[in-house]
C-alpha positions, 0 to 999 in steps of 0.5 A, a space after each residue: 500500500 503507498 500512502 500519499 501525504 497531502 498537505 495544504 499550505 497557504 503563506 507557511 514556509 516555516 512549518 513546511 520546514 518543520 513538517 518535512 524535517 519531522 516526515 524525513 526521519 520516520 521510521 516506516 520502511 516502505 515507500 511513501 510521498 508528500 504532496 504539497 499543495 500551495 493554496 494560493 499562497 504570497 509566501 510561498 514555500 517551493 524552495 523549502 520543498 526543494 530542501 527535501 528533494 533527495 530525501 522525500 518522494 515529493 509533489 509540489 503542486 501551486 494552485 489559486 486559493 480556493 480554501 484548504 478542503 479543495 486543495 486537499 482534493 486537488 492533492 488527493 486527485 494528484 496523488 498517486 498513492 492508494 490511501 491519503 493521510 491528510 495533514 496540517 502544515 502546522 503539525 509535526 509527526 512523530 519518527 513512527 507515526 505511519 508505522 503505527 497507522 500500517 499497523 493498524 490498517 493491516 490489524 482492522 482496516 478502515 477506509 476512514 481513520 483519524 488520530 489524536 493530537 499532542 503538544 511537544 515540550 518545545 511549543 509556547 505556553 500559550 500554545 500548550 495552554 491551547 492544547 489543553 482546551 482542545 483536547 482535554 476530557 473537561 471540555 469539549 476538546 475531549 472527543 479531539 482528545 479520543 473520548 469518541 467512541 473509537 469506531 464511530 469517530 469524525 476524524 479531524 483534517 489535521 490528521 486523518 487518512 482516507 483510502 482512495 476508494 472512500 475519496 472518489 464515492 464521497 468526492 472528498 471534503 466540501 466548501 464549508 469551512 470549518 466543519 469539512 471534516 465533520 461533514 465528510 465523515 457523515 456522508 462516508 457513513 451513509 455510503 456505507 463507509 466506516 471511520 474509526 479513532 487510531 489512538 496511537 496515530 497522534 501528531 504535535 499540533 502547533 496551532 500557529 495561534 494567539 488569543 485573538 486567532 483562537 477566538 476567531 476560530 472556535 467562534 467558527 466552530 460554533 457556527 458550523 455545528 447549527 449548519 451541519 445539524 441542519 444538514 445531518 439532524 440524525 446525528 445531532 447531539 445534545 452535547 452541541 449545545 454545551 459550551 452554550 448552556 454553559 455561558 448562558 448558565 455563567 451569566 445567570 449565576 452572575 445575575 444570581 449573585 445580586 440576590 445574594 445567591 451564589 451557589 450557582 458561580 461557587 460551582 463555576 469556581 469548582 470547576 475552574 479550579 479542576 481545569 487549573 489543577 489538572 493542567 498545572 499537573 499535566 504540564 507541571 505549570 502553575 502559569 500553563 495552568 492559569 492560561 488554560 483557564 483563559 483557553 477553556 473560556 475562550 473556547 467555551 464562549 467562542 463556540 456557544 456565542 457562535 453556535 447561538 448565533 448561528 442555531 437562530 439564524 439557520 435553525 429559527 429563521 430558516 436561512 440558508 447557511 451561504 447567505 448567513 455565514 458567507 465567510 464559512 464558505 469558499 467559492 469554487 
């Protein structure tokens, strides 16, 4: 089986270093190539490419931008390879990464898989911080954590594999984004195609991000979900409404404070306090641990504000998503 690498890349020079330097010391043994696929891109990335020629079969491949699911289509229609594996320019893969997706392809394969992603020593706090929020079992991050049952899993673009007979019944990932992930999942799942959690398949996710970015970016999130539970309604889930209630639940125990109740703010304290203490732990950061209390209610009121939003426009007033949410969509 050849696995084909495909990676979209829009004005990141710097991560495709660090991406190809990570793939150039795996240890799998067989044959594998790297399509990259340049979205469009004013920074662009071809001479850090050239540095690999002799030690990665490689594909550099520039395109107009048209948004990172087209591109990786385009990649995926490039490649030559009988099984994708989908990967950000942000991340960075560990020496056995596709040793350890062989394995389990040969133990139980699956046409759709997705792994989990970790933080290196090496990132900023702010990024550890971030890391946190998106893949702890506290929050909502949890199913990008492996909480998920593991054969019904929606694998994640920034590390997911999709063999070359699932991308050409499915047509690959669609114009929405975020949410192309999710949404390439569902409709695999009602051509009769299978998805499953590879635990042991991670990367280093590096979220290139600050504050501003990550708010911007779960507020997205939040967007999407209303759109694709429209789309879906047999997959929706009550846990979508979360992050939501819980904001709308924070502010109530404000208000409950000015009639000397405050039970309700004392167990938002509670619960802070756990998130402080488990990513002080896992960390061992006191200043890691207090960030992620800035990254979880970042992430929760992004998202909920976002999923409200977007739950009264496209749920409540019927519209249509293109029209609501224009900046969620590429044009093709």
């Amino acid at each position: 089986m050849l696995f084909s690498l495909i990676i979209p890349v829009y004005n990141r020079p710097d991560e495709v270093d660090e991406l190809l330097e990570s793939l150039s010391q795996l240890d799998y043994k067989e044959d594998f190539e790297v399509v990259i696929v340049e979205d469009g891109s004013s920074i662009r990335c071809d001479d850090v490419v050239r540095k690999y020629a002799g030690k990665l079969l490689l594909s550099y491949i520039f395109k107009e931008n048209s948004g990172p699911g087209d591109s990786r289509n385009y990649g995926m229609k490039k490649a030559k390879g009988d099984y994708f594996i989908i990967l950000d320019s942000d991340c960075i893969i560990p020496k056995n990464y596709l040793t350890e997706v062989d394995k389990a392809l040969n133990e139980n394969y699956v046409d759709c898989y997705g792994g989990p992603d970790k933080a290196l020593d090496s990132f900023s706090d702010i990024q550890k911080a971030i890391n946190f929020a998106m893949t702890s079992f506290l929050t909502t991050g949890g199913i990008r954590g492996g909480s998920e049952k593991i054969d019904k899993f929606q694998p994640r673009s920034f590390n997911m594999g999709l063999s070359r007979k699932a991308f050409e019944a499915s047509n690959g990932f669609g114009n929405i984004h975020p949410g192309e992930d999710p949404d390439l999942s569902i409709r695999l799942w009602n051509l009769g195609f299978e998805t499953r959690l590879f635990p042991n398949a991670f990367v280093y996710h590096k979220r290139r991000i600050d504050w501003q970015k990550f708010s911007i970016q779960v507020n997205k999130f939040g967007k999407a979900r209303p759109i694709l539970n429209s789309w879906y309604p047999q997959y929706n889930k009550l846990t979508f409404f979360f992050p939501s209630i819980f904001i709308i639940g924070f502010v109530f125990a404000v208000i409950l404070v000015v009639f000397n109740y405050d039970f309700v703010l004392q167990l938002y304290f509670v619960y802070f306090l756990v998130l402080f203490l488990v990513a002080t732990y896992q960390n061992k950061s006191f200043k890691i641990g207090f960030l992620s209390i800035k990254a979880v209610w970042k992430q929760f009121f992004g998202y909920g504000t976002g999923f409200l939003e977007s739950f009264l426009k496209i749920i409540i007033l019927n519209q249509k998503p293109q029209e609501a949410f224009p900046e969620l969509f590429f044009k093709k």
